[in-house]
C-alpha positions, 0 to 999 in steps of 0.5 A: 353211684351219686356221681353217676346219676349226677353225671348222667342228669349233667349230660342229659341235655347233650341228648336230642330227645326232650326227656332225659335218659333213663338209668337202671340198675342190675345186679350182676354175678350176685349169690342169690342166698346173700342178705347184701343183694336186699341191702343194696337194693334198698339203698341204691331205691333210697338214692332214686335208682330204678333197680330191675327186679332181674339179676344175673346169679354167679353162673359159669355158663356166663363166666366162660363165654368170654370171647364166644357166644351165649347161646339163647341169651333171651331165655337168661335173666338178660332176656328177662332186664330187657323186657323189664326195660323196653316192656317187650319180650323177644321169646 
């Protein structure tokens, strides 16, 4: 994860906003029983990663959508990194 936020703050200035872009992590198809989530967690908050409090757990109902629609996708934990994210909920 160093080389990706250095390569973000690299090309933040290719960007036409006066800010730099703004990263997050997710965890993704993550076992919500695992100690290794807290662990990793703590260690991407050391290196400066903002790391959203939502997670997706391993789910079928994402693991055989490949190709199709999800349907209501706001009501998953997706719907929940992207209020985290933007501050506005699309309920």
């Amino acid at each position: 994860m160093p080389v990706v936020k250095e390569l973000i703050d690299d090309l933040a200035h290719l960007g036409r906003h006066e800010t730099p872009p703004q990263a997050a992590a997710m965890f993704t198809r993550t076992n919500p029983r695992a100690v290794a989530n807290a662990e990793y967690r703590e260690l991407l908050e050391s290196e400066g990663w903002r790391v959203l409090r939502s997670h997706v757990s391993q789910l079928q109902r994402f693991a055989q959508s490949f190709g199709g629609p999800i349907e209501r996708a706001a009501a998953t934990a997706y719907g929940d990194a992207l209020t985290e994210l933007t501050g506005t909920s699309i309920r």
